[in-house]
C-alpha positions as CSV (number, residue, x, y, z in Angstrom):
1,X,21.1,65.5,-26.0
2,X,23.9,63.4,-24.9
3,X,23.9,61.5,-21.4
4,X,27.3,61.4,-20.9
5,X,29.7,64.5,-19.8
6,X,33.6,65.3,-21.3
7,X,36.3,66.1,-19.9
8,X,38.4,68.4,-22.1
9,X,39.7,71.8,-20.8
10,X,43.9,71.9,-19.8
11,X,42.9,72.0,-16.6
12,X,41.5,69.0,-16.5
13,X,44.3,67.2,-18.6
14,X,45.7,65.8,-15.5
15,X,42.2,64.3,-14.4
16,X,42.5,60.4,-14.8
17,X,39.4,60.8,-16.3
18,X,40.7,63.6,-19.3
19,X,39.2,63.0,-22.2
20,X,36.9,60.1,-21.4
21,X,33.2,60.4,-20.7
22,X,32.0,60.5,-17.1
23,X,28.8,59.5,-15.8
24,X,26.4,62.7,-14.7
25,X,24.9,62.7,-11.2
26,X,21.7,61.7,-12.9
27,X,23.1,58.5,-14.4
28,X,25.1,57.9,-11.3
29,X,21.7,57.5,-9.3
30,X,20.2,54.6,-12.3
31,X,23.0,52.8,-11.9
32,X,22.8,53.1,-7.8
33,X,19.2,52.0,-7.9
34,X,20.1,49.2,-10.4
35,X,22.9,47.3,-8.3
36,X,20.8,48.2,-4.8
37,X,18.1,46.8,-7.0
38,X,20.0,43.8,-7.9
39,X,21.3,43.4,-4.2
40,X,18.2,43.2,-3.1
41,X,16.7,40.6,-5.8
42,X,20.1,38.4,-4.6
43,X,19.2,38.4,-1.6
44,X,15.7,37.5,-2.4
45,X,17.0,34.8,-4.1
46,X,19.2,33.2,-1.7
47,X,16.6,33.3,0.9
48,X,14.4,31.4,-1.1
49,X,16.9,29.0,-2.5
50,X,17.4,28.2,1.6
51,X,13.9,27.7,1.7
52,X,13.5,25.6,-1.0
53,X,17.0,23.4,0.1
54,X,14.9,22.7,3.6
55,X,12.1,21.7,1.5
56,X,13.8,19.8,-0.9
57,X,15.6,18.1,2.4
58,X,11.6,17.5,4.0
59,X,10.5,16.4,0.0
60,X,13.5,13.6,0.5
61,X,12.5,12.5,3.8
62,X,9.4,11.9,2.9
63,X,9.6,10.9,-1.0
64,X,7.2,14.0,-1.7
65,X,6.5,15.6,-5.0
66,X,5.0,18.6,-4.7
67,X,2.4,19.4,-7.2
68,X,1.7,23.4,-8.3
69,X,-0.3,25.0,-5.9
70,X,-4.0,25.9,-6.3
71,X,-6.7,26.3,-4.8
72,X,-9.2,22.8,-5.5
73,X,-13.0,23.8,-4.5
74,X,-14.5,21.1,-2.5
75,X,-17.0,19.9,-4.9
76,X,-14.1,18.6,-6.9
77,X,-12.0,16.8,-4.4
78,X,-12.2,12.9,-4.5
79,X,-11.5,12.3,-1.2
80,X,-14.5,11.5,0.3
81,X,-13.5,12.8,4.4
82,X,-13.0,16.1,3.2
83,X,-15.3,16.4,0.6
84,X,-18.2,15.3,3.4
85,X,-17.0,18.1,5.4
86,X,-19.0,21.1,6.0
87,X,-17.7,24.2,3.8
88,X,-16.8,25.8,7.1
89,X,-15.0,23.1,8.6
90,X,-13.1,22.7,5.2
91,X,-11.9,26.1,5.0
92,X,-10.0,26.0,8.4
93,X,-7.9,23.2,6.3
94,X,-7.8,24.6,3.1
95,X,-5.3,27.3,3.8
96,X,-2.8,24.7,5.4
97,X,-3.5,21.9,2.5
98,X,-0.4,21.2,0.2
99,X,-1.6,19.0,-3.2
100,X,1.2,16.5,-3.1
101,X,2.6,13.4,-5.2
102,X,3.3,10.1,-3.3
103,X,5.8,7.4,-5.3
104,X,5.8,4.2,-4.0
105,X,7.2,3.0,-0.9
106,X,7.5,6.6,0.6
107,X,7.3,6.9,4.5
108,X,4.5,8.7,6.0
109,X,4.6,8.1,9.0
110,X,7.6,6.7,10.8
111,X,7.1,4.0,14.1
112,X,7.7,6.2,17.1
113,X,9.2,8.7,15.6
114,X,6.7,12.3,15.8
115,X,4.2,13.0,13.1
116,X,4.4,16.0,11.0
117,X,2.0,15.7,8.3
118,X,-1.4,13.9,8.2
119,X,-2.5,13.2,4.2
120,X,-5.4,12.9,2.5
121,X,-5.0,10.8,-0.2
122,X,-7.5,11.5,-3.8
123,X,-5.8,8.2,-5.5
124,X,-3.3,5.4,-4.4
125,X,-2.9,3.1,-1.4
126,X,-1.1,3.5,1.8
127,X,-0.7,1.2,4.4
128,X,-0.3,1.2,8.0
129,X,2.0,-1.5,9.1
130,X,3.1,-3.2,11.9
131,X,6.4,-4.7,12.8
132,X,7.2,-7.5,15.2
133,X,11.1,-8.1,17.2
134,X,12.7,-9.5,14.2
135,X,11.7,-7.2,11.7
136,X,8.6,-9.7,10.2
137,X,5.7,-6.8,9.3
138,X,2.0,-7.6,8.5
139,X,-0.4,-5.0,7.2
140,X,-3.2,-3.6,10.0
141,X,-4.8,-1.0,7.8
142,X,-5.2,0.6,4.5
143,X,-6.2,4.0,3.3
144,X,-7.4,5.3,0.0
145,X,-9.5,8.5,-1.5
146,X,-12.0,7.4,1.8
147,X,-10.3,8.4,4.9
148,X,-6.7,10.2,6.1
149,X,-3.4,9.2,7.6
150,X,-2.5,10.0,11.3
151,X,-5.1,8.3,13.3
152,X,-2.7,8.5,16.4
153,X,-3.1,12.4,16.1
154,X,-6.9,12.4,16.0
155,X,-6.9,10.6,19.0
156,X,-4.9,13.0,20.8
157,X,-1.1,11.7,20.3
158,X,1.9,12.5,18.8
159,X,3.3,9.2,17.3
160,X,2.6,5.9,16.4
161,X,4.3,2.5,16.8
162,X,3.4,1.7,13.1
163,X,4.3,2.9,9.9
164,X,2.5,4.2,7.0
165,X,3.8,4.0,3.6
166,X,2.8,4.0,-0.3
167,X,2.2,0.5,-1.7
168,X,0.3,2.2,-4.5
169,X,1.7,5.2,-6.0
170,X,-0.8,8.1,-5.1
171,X,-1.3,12.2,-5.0
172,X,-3.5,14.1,-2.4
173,X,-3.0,17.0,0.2
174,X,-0.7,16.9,3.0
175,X,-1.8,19.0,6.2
176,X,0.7,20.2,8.9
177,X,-0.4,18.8,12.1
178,X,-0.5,21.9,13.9
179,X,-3.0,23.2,11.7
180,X,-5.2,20.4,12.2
181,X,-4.7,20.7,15.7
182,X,-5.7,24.3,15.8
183,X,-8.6,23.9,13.4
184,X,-10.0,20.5,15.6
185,X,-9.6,23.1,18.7
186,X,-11.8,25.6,16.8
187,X,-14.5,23.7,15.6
188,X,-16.3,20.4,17.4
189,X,-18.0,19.3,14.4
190,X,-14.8,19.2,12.8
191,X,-13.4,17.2,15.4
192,X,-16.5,14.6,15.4
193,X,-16.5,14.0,11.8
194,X,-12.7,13.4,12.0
195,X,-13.3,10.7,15.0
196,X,-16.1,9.2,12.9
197,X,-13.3,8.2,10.2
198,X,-10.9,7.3,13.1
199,X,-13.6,4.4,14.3
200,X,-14.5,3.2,11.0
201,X,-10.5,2.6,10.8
202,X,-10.1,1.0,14.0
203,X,-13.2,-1.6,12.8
204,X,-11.2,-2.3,9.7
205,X,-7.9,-3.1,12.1
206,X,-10.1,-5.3,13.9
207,X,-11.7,-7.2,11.0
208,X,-8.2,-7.6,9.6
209,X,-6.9,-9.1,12.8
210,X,-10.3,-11.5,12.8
211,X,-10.0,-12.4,8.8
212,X,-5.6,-12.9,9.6
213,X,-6.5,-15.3,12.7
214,X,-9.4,-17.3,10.9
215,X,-9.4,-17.1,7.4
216,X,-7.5,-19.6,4.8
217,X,-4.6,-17.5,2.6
218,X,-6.5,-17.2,-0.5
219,X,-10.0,-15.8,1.8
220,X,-7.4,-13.1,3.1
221,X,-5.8,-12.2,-0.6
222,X,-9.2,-12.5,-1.7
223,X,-10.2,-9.7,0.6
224,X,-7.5,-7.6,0.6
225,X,-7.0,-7.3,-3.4
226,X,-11.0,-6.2,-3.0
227,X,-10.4,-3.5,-0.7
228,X,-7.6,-2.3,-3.2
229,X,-9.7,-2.4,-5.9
230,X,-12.4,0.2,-3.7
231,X,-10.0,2.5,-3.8
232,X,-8.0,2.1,-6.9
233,X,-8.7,3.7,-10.2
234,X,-10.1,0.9,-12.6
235,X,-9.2,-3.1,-12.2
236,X,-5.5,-3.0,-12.2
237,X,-3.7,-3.7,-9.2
238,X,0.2,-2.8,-9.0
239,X,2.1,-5.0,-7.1
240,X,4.6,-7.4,-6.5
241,X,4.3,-11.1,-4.4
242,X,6.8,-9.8,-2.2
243,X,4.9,-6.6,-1.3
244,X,1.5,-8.8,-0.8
245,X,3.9,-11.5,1.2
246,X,4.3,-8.4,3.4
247,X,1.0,-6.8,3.5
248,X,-0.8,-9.8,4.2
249,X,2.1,-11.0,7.1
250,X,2.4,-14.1,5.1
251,X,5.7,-16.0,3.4
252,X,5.8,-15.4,-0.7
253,X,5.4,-18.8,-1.9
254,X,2.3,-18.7,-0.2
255,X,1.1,-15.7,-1.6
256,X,2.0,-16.8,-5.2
257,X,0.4,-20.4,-4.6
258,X,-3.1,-18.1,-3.5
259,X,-2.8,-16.2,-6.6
260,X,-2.2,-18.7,-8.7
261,X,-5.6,-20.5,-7.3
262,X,-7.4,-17.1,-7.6
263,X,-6.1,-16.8,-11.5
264,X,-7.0,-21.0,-11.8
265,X,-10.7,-20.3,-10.7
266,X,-10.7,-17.0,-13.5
267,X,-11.0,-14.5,-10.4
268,X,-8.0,-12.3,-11.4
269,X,-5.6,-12.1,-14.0
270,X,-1.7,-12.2,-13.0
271,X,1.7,-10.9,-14.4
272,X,4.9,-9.7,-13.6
273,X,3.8,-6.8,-11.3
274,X,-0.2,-6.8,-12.1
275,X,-3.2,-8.5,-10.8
276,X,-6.3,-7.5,-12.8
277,X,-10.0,-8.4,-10.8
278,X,-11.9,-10.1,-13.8
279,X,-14.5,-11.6,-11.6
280,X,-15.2,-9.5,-8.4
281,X,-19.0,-11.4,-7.4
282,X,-16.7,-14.5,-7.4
283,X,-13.7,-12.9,-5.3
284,X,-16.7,-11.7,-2.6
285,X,-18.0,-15.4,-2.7
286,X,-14.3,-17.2,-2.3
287,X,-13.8,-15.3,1.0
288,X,-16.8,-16.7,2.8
289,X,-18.0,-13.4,4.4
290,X,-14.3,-11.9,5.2
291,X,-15.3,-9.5,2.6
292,X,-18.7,-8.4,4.1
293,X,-20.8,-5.1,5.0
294,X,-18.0,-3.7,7.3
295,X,-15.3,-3.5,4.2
296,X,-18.0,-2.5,2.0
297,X,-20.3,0.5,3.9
298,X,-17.8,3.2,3.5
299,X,-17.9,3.1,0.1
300,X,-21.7,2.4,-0.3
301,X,-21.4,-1.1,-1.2
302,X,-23.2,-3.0,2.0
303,X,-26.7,-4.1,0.7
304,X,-28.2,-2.9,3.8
């Protein structure tokens, strides 16, 4: 049985349609559902492609790569603050969570300006920095797989007048902060487990401004390429004299005459871009205790 109709009596003749098939009733209501089908699918479309242009403009902001979703069960996570949560404290995060990709140099958080997204880093460095009138910067923190951005919001603010950003190239999740607001409001353990982290932080701050106000050039390279090495994944260290210049708020030829001691005494191995720690009992000796149980207890390392 044909689907189509013809039109071929005289009375028709006149018809524009005479002699050409026409589309029965029955046909006529496919081909309605097909384009209100098709509208609808456009329009589908173009809301998402809206979407993902905002995202795409918040991925740029923030140098984000967003990884495919899915849903990591805590066991697995390398991030040792939310994998020493309690499962029920996890799950008021877990729905917010976003597994991200961080390239190097990208902003997390930006001096005075409000913070969005707190991130839990499972590899890579970031580091907090602070800048003087002038522009000179010098490095008052750093975070790996053992803690979080966004101390300012765990202790009840909105902003900072640092900034965090990638030194080491790193993936983790990223949190809205009003969900970790809510879920802090919902749940006090939550809230003192988070505020543990935040102290342990401020003590490295503090140690850091000690070690910087006390300790010879090589003591503080020595101690800072030893907390990057805690938290980075085997003895290769990415980096540039420049960027350690910066993080340990010290000129470059100084930093490249301290490395070049550390390589002379067969502590580390140097090239274009790449330290390597070959002798890490040595590097804890050279800094005369600015490496000690504080930098070391977090990650089970302190002897006592």
């Amino acid at each position: 049985m044909t689907s189509n109709w013809v039109a071929t009596s005289s009375s028709d003749a006149s018809l524009p349609f005479a002699g050409k098939p026409v589309t029965p009733f029955r046909e006529e209501t496919r081909l309605q559902r097909r384009r209100s089908f098709a509208n609808r699918a456009y329009k589908a479309y173009a809301s998402t492609s809206a979407a993902s242009a905002s995202d795409a403009a918040d991925s740029k902001r923030y140098a984000l790569l967003p990884v495919r979703e899915r849903a990591m069960p805590q066991s697995l996570l390398r991030n040792q603050l939310l994998k020493a949560l309690s499962p029920e404290d996890f799950a008021l995060l877990q729905p917010a969570m976003r597994h991200v990709e961080l390239d190097i140099k990208a902003r997390l958080e930006i001096a005075y300006q409000p913070i969005e997204h707190v991130y839990f880093p499972e590899a890579g460095i970031a580091s907090v920095v602070a800048t003087m009138t002038g522009g000179r910067q010098s490095e008052v923190g750093i975070i790996g797989y053992d803690g979080m951005t966004g101390v300012a919001v765990l202790l009840g603010q909105d902003r900072s007048s640092n900034e965090t950003y990638i030194q080491v190239a790193s993936k983790g999740w990223s949190l809205p902060v009003e969900n970790l607001r809510s879920a802090i409001s919902e749940s006090l353990s939550l809230r003192e487990s988070l505020l543990r982290y935040a102290h342990a932080f401020l003590v490295q701050s503090s140690r850091t401004a000690l070690v910087n106000g006390h300790s010879k050039i090589e003591e503080r390279l020595a101690r800072w390429l030893l907390m990057v090495h805690d938290r980075a994944e085997g003895s290769k260290i990415y980096l540039t004299h420049e960027f350690l210049a910066t993080m340990l708020g010290a000129r470059r030829p100084g930093v490249t005459t301290a490395l070049q001691m550390l390589e002379y005494r067969g502590l580390v191995h140097a090239k274009r871009g790449e330290i390597t720690i070959v002798d890490r009992a040595g590097m804890i000796k050279l800094t005369h205790g600015a490496y000690g149980e504080e930098e070391q207890r977090y990650f089970g390392l302190a002897s006592a």
